[in-house]
N, CA and C atoms as an extended XYZ file, in Angstrom:
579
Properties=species:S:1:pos:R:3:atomname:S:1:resname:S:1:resid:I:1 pbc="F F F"
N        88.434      119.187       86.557 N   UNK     1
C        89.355      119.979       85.762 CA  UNK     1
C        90.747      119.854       86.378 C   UNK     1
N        91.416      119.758       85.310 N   UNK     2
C        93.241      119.978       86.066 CA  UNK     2
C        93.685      120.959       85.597 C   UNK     2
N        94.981      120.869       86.402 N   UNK     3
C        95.610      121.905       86.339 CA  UNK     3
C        96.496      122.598       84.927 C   UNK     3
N        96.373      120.577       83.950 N   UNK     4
C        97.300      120.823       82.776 CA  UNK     4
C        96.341      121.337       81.916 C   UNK     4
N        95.134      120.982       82.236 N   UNK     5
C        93.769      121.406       81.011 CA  UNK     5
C        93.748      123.109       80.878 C   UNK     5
N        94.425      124.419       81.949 N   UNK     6
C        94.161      125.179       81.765 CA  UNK     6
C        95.759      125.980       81.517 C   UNK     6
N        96.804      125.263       81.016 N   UNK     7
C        98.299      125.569       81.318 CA  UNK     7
C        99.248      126.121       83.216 C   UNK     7
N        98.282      125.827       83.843 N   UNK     8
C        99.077      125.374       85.257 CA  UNK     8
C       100.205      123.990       85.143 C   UNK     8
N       100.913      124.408       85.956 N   UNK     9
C       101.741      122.897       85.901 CA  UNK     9
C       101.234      122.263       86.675 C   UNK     9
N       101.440      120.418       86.617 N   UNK    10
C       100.805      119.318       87.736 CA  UNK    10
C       102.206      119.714       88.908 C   UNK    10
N       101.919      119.742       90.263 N   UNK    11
C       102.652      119.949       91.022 CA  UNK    11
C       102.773      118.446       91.612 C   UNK    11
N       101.740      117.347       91.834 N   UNK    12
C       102.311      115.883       91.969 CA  UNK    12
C       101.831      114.954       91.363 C   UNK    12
N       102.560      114.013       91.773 N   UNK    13
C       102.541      113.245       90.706 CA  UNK    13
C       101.760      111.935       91.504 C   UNK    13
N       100.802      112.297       92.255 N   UNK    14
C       100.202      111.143       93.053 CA  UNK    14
C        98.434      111.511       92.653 C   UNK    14
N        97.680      110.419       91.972 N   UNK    15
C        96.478      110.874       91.664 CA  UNK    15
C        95.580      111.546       92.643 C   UNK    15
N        95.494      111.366       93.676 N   UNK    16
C        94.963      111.702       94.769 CA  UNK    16
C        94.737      113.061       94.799 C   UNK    16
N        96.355      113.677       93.990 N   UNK    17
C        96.277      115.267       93.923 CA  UNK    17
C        95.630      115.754       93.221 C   UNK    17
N        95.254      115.088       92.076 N   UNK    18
C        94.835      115.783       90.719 CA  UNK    18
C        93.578      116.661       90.994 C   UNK    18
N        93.883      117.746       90.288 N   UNK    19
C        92.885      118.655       90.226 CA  UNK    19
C        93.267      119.971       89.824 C   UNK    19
N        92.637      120.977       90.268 N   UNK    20
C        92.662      122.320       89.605 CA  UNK    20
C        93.553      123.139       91.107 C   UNK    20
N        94.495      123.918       90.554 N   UNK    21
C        94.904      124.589       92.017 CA  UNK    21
C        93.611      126.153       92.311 C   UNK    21
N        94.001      125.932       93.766 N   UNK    22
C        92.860      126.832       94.315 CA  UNK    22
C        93.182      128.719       93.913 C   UNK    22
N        92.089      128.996       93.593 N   UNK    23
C        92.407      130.186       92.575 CA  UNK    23
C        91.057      131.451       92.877 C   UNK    23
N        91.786      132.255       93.541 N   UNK    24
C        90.650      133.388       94.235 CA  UNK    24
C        91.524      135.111       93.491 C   UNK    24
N        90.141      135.175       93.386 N   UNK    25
C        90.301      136.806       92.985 CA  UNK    25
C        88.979      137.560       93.497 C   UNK    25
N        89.539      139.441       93.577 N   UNK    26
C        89.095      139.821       94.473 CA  UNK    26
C        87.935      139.817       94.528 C   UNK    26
N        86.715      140.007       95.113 N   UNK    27
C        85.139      140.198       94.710 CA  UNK    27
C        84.445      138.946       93.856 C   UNK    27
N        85.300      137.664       93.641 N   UNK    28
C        84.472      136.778       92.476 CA  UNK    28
C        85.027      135.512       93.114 C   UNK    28
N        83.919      134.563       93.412 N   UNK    29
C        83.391      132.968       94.061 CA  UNK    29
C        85.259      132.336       93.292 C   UNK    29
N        85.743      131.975       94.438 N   UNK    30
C        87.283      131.184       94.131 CA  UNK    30
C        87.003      129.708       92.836 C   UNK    30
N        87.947      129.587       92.294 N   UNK    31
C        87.868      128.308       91.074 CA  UNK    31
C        88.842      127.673       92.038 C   UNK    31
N        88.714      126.195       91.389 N   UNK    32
C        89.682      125.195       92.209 CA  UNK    32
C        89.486      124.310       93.130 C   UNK    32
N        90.362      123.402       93.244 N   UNK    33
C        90.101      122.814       94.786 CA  UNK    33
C        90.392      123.140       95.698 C   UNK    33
N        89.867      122.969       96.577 N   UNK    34
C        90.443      123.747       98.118 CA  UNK    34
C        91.503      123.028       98.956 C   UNK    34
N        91.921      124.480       99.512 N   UNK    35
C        93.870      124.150       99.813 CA  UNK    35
C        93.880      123.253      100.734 C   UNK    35
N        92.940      122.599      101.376 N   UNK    36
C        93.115      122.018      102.517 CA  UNK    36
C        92.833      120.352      102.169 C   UNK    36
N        92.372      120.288      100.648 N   UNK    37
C        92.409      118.492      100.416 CA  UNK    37
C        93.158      118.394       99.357 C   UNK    37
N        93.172      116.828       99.037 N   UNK    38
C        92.779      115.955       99.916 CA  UNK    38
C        93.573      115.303      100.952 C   UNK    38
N        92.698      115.024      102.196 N   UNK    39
C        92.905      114.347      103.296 CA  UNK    39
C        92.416      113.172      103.446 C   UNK    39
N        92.921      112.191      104.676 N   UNK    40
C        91.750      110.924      104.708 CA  UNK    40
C        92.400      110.944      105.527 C   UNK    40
N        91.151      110.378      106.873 N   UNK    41
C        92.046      109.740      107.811 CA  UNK    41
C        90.906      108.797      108.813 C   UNK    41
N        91.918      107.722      109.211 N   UNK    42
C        91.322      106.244      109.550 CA  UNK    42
C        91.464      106.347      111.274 C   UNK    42
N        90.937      106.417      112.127 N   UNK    43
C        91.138      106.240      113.630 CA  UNK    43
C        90.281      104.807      113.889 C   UNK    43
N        91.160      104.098      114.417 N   UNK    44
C        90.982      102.916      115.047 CA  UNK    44
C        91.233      102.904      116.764 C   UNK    44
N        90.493      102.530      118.060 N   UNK    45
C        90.455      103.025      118.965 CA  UNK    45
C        90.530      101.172      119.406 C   UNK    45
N        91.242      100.313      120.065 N   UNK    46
C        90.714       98.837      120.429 CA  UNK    46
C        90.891       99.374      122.136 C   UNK    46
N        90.194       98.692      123.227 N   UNK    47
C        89.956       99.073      124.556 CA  UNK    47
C        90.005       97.676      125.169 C   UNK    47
N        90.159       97.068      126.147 N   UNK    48
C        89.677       96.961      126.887 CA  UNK    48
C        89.864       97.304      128.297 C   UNK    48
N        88.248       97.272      128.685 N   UNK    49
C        87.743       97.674      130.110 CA  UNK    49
C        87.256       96.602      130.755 C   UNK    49
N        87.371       96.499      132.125 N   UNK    50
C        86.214       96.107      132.708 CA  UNK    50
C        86.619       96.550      134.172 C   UNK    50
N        85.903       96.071      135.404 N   UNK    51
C        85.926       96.025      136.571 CA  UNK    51
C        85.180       95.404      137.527 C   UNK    51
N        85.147       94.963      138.858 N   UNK    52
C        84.539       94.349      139.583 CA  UNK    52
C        84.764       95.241      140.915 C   UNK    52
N        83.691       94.286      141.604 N   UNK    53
C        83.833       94.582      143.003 CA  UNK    53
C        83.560       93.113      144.226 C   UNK    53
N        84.509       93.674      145.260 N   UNK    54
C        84.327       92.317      146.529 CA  UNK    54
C        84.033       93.148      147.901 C   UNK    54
N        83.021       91.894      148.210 N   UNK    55
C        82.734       92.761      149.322 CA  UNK    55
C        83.111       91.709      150.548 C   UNK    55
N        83.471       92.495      151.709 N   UNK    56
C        84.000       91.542      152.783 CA  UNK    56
C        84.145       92.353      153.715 C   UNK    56
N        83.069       91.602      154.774 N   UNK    57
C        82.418       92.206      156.003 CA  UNK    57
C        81.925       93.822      155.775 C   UNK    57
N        82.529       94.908      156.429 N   UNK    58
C        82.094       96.200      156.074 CA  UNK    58
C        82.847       96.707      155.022 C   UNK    58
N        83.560       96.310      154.114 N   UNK    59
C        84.587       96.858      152.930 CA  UNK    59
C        83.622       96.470      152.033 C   UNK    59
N        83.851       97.274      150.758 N   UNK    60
C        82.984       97.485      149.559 CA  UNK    60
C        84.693       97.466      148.681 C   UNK    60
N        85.104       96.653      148.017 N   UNK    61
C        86.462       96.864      146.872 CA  UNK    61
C        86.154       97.114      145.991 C   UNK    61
N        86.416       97.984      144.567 N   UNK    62
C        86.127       97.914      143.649 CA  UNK    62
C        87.344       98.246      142.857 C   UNK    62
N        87.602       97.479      142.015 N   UNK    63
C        88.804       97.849      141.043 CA  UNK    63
C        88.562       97.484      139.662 C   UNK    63
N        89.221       98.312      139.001 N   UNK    64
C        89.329       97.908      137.150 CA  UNK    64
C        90.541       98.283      136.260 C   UNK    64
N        90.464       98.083      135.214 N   UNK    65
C        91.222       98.419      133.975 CA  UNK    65
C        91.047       99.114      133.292 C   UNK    65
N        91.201       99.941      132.248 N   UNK    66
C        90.717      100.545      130.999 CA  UNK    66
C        91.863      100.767      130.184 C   UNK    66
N        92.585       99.698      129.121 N   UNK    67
C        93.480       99.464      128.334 CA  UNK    67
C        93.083      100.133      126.706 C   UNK    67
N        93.927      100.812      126.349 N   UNK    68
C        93.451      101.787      125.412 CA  UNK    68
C        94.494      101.827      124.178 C   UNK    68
N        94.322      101.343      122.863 N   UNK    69
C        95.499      101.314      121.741 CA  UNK    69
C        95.161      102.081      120.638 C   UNK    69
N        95.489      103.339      120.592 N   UNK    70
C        95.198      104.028      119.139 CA  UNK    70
C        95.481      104.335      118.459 C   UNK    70
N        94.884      104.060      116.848 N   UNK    71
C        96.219      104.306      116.005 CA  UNK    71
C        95.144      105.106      114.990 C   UNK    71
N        96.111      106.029      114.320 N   UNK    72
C        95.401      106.791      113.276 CA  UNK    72
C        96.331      107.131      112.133 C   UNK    72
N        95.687      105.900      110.574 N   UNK    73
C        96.165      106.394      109.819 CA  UNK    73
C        95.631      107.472      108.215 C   UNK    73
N        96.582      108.250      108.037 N   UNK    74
C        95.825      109.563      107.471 CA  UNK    74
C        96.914      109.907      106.519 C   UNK    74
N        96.741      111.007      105.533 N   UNK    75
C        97.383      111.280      104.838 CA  UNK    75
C        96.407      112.741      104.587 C   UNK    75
N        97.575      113.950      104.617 N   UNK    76
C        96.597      115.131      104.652 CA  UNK    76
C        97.713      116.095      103.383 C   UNK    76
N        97.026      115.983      102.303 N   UNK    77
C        98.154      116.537      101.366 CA  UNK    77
C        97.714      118.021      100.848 C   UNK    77
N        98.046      118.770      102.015 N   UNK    78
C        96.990      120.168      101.990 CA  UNK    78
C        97.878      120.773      100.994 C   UNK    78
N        97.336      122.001      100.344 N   UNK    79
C        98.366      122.821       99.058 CA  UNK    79
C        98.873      121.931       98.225 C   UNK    79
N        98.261      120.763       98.093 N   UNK    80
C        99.048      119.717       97.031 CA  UNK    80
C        98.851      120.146       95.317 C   UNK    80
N        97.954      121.217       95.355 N   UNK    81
C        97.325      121.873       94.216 CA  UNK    81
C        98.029      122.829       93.524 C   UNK    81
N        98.297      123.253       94.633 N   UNK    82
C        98.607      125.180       94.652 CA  UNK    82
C        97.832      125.883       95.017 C   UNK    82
N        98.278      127.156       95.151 N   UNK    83
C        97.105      128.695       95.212 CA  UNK    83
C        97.452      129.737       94.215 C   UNK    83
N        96.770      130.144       93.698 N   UNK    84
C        96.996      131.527       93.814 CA  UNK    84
C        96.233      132.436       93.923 C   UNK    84
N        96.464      133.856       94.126 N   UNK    85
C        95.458      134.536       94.243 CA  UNK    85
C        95.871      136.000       94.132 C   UNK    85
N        94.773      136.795       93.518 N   UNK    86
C        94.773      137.990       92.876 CA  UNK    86
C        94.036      138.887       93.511 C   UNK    86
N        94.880      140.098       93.805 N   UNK    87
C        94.296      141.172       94.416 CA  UNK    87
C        94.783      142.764       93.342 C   UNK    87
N        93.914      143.705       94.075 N   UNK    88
C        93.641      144.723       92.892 CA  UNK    88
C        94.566      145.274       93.530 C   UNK    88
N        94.585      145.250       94.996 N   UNK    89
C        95.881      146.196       95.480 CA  UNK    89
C        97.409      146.071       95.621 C   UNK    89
N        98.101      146.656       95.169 N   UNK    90
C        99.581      147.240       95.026 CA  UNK    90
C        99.746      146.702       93.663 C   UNK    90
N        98.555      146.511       92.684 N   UNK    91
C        99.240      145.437       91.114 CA  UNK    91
C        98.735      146.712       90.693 C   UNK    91
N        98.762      146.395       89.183 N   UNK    92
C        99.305      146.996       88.105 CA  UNK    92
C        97.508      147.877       87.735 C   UNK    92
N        96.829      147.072       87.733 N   UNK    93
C        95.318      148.119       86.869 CA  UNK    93
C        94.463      148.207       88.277 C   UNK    93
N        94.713      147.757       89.275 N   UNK    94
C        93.773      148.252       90.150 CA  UNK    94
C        92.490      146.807       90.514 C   UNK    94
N        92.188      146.300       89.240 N   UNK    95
C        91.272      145.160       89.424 CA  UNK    95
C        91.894      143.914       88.881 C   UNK    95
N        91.181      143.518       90.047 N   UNK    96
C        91.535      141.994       90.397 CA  UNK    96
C        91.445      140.879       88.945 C   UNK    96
N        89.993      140.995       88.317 N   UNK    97
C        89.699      140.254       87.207 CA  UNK    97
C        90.982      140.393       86.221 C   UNK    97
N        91.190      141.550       85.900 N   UNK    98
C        92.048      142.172       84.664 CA  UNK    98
C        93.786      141.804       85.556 C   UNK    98
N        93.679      141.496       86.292 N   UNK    99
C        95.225      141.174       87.377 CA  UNK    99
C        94.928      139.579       86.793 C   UNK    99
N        93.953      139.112       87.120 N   UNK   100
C        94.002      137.178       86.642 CA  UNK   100
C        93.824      137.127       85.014 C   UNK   100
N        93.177      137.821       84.034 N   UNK   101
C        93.225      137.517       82.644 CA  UNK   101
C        95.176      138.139       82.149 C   UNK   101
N        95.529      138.890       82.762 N   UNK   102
C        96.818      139.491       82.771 CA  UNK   102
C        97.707      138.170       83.452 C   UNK   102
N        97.691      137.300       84.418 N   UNK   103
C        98.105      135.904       84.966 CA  UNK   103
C        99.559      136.770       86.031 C   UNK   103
N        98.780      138.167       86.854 N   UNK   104
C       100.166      138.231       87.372 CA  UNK   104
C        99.196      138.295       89.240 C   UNK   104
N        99.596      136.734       89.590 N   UNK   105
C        99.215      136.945       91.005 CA  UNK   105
C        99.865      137.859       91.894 C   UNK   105
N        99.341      138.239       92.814 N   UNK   106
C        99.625      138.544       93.858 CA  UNK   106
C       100.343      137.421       94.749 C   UNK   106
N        99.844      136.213       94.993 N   UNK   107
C       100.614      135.733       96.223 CA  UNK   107
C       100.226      133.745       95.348 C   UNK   107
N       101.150      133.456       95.083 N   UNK   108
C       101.092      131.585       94.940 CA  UNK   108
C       101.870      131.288       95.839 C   UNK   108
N       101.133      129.525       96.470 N   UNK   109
C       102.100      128.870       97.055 CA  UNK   109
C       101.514      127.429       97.016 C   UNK   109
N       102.433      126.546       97.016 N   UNK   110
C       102.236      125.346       96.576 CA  UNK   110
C       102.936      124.208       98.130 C   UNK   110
N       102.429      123.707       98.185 N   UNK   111
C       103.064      122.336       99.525 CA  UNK   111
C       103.237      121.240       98.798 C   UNK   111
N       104.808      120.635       97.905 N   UNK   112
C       105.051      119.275       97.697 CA  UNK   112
C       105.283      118.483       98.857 C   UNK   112
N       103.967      117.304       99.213 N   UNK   113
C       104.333      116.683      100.488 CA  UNK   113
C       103.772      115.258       99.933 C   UNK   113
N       104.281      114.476      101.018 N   UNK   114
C       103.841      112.999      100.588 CA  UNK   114
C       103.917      112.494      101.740 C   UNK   114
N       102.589      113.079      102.925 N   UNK   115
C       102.971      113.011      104.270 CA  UNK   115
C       102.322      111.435      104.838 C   UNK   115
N       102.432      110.214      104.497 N   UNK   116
C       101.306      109.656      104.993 CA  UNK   116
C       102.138      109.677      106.890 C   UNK   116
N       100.371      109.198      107.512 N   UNK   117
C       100.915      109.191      109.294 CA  UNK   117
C       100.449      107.850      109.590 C   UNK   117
N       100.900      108.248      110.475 N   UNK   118
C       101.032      106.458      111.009 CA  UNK   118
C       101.295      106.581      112.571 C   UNK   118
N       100.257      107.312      113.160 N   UNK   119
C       100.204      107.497      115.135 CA  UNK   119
C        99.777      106.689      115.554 C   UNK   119
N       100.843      106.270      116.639 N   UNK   120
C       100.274      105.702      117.532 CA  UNK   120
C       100.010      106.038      119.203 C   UNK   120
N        99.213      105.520      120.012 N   UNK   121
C        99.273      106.729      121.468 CA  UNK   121
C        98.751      104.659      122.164 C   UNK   121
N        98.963      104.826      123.314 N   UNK   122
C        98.271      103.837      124.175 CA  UNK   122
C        98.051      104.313      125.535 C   UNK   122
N        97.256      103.687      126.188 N   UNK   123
C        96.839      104.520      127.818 CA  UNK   123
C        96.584      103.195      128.342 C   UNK   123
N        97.109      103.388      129.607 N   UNK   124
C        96.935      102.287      130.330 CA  UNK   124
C        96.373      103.107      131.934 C   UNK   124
N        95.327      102.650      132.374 N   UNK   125
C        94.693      103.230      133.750 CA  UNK   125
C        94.321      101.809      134.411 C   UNK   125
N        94.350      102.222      135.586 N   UNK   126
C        93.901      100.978      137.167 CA  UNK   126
C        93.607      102.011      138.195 C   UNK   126
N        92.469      101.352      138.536 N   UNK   127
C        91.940      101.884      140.036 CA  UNK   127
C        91.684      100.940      140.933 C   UNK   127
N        91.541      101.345      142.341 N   UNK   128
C        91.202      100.468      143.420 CA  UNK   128
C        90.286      101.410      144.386 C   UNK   128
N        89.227      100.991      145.163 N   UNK   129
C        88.588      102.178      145.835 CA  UNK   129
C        87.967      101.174      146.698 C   UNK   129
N        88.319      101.583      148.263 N   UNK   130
C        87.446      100.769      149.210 CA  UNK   130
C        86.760      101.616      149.843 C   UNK   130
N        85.387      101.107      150.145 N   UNK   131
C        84.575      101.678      150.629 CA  UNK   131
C        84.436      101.302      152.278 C   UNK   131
N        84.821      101.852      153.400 N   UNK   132
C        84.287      100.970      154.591 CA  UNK   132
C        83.456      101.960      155.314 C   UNK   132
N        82.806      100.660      155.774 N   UNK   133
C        81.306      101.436      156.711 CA  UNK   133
C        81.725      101.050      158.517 C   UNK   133
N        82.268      102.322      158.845 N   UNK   134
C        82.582      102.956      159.924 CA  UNK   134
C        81.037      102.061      161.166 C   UNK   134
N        80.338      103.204      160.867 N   UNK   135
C        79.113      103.230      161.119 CA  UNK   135
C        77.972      103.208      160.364 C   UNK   135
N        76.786      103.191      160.896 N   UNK   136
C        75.427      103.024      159.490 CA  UNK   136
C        75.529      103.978      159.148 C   UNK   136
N        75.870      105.134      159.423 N   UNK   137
C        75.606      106.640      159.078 CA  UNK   137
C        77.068      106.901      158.700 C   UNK   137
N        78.167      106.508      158.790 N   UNK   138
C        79.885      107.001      158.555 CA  UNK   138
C        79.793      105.949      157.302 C   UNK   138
N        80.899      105.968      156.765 N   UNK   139
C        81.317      105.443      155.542 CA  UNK   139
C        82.452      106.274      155.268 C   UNK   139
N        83.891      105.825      154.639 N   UNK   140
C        85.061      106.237      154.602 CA  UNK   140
C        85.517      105.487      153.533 C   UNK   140
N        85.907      106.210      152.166 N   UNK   141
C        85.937      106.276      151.120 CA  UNK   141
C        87.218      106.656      150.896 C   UNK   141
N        88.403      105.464      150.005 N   UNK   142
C        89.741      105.713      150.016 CA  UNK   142
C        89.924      105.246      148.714 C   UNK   142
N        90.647      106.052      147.671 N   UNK   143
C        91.009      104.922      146.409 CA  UNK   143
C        92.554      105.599      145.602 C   UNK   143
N        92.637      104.408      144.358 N   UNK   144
C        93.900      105.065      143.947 CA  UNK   144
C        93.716      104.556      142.603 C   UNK   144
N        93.989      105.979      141.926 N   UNK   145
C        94.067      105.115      140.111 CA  UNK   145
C        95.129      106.077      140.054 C   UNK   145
N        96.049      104.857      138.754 N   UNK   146
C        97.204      105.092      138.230 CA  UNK   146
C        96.861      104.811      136.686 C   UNK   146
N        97.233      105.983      135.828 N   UNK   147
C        97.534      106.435      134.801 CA  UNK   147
C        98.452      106.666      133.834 C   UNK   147
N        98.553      105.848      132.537 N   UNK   148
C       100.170      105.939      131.794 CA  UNK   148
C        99.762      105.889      130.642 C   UNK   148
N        99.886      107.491      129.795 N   UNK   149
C        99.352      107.413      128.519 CA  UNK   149
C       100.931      107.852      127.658 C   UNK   149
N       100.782      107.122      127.438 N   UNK   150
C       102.117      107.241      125.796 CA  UNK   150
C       101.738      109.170      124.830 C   UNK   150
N       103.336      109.126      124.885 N   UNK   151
C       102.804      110.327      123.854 CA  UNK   151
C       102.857      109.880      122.156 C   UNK   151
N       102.327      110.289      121.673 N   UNK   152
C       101.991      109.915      120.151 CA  UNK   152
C       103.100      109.321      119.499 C   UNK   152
N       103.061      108.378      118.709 N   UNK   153
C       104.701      108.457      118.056 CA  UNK   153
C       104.160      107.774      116.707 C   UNK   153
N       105.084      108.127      115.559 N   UNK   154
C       105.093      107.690      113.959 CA  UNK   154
C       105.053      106.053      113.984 C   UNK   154
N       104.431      104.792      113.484 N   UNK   155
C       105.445      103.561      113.486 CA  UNK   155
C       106.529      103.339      112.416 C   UNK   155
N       106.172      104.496      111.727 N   UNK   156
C       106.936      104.401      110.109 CA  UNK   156
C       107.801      105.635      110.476 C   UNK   156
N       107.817      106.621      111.703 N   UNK   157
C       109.311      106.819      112.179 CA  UNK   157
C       109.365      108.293      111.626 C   UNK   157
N       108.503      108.709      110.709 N   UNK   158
C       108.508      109.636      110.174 CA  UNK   158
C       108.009      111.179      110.619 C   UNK   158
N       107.179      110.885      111.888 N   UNK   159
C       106.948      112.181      112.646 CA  UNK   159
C       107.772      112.123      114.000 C   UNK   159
N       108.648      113.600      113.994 N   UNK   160
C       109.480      113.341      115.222 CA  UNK   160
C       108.921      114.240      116.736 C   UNK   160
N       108.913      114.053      117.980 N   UNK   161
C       108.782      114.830      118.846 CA  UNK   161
C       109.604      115.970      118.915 C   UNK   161
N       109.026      116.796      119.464 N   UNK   162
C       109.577      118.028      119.619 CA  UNK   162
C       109.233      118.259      121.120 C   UNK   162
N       110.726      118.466      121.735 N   UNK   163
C       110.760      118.847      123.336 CA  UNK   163
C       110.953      120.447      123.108 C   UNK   163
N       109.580      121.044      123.783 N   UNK   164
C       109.248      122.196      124.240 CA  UNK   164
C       110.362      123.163      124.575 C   UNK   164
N       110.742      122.403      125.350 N   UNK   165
C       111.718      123.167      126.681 CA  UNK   165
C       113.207      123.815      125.727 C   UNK   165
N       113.681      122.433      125.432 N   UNK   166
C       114.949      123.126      124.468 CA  UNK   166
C       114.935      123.056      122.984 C   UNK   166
N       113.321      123.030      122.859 N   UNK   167
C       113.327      123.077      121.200 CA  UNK   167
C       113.821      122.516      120.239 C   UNK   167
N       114.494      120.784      120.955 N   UNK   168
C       115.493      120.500      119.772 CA  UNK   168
C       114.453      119.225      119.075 C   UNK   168
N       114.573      118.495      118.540 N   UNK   169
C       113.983      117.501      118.162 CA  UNK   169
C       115.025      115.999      118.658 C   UNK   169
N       113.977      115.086      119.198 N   UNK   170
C       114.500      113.857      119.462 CA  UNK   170
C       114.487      112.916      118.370 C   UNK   170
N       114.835      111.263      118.655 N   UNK   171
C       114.644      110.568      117.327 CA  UNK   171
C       113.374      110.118      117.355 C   UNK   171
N       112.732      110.076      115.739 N   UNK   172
C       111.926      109.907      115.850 CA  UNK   172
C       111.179      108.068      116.395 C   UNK   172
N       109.871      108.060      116.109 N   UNK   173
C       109.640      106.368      116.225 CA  UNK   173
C       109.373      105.765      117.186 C   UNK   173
N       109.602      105.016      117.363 N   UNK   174
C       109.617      104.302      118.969 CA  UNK   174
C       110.674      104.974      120.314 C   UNK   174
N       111.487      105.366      119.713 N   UNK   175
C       113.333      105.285      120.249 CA  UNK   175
C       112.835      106.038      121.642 C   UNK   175
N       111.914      106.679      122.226 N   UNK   176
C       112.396      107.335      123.535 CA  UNK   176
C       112.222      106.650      124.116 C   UNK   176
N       113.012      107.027      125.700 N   UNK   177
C       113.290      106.263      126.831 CA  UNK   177
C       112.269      106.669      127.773 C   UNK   177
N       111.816      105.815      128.717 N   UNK   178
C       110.799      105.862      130.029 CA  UNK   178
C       111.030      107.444      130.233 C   UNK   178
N       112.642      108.345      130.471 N   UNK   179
C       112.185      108.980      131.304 CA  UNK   179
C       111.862      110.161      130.772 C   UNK   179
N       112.299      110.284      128.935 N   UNK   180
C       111.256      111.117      128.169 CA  UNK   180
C       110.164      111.513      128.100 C   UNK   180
N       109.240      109.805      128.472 N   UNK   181
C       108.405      110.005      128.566 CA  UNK   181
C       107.244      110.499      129.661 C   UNK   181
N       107.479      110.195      130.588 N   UNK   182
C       107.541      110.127      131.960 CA  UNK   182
C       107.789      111.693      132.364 C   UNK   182
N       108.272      112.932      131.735 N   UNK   183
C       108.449      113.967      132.354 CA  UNK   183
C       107.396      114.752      131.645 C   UNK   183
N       106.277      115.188      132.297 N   UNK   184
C       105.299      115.623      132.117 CA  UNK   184
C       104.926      116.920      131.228 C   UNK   184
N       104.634      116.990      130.165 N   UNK   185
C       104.528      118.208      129.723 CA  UNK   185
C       105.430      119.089      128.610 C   UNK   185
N       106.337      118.044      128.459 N   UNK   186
C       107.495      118.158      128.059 CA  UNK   186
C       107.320      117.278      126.031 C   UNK   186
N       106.650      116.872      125.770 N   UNK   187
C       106.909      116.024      124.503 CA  UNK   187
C       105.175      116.747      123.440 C   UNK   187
N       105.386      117.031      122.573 N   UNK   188
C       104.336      117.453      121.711 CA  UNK   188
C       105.186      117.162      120.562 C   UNK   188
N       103.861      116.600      119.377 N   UNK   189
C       104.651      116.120      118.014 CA  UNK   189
C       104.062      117.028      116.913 C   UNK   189
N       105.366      117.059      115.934 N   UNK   190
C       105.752      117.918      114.953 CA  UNK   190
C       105.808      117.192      113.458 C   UNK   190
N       105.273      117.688      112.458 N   UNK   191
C       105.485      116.859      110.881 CA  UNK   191
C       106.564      117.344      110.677 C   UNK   191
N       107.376      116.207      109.802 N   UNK   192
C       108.227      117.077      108.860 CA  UNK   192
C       108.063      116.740      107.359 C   UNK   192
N       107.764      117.871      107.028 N   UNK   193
C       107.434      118.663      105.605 CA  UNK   193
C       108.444      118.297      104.420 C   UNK   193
């Protein structure tokens, strides 16, 4: 069912949307599609790993990689429908039914978006760990892994970071610099609507 079949207006104009907007009143099972589709979304994860080890005299080496590229593309066109919805309280007769055959909601809201995403994140890790045998009974265990994971970014440029600290927004896309990235704690990403 759509939205034109019952005199609602189509709010987009992308088939994906089509349907009935989501429609609840008080005490009676909601009509509609629900506000939260449609969505889709594609995660692609490519890796590689591996590692070895050398051994020489009492040292045990072991080192590896774990190279990590992820991209996820999605499109989440939540409220692409509409809502509305009818309640008995502060309206006009008290019940909800006679509030929706009357067509005076309580609360509509609609999201025109046309968000597709396009994230990307990569991680790059290395370790090294030697094992040496002191004695038959000692063994002394030393290692070091280094860690560098990218924070998320749009390739189509369209989702921008948002720095925490002074709340402003950077450019979006590729554009930040090492030491953006590089300061810990500091970068979380934001849609824009």
């Amino acid at each position: 069912m759509l939205n034109a079949s019952v005199g609602l207006p189509t709010i987009s104009p992308q088939q994906r949307d089509a349907g009935l907007s989501f429609i609840t009143s008080h005490r009676f099972s909601p009509l509609g599609d629900e506000g939260n589709n449609p969505q889709n979304s594609v995660t692609n994860v490519y890796q590689v790993l591996d590692n070895a080890s050398y051994v020489h005299g009492n040292h045990v080496i072991k080192f590896g990689a774990d190279l990590r590229f992820s991209q996820q593309n999605a499109f989440r066109d939540v409220e692409s429908r509409g809502r509305l919805q009818f309640s008995p309280f502060g309206q006009i007769t008290g019940n909800a039914l006679e509030i929706l055959l009357l067509g005076f909601p309580l609360l509509t809201s609609v999201a025109e978006v046309d968000n597709p995403q396009h994230i990307r994140t990569q991680s790059y890790n290395f370790f090294i760990n030697d094992s040496f045998r002191i004695k038959r009974n000692l063994t002394l265990t030393a290692g070091l892994r280094y860690e560098y994971n990218t924070p998320a970014v749009d390739a189509a440029g369209s989702c921008k970071p948002l720095q925490r600290r002074n709340r402003n927004t950077c450019s979006g896309g590729n554009q930040w610099n090492d030491a953006q990235r590089l300061r810990p704690g500091s970068e979380t990403t934001s849609r824009r609507v």
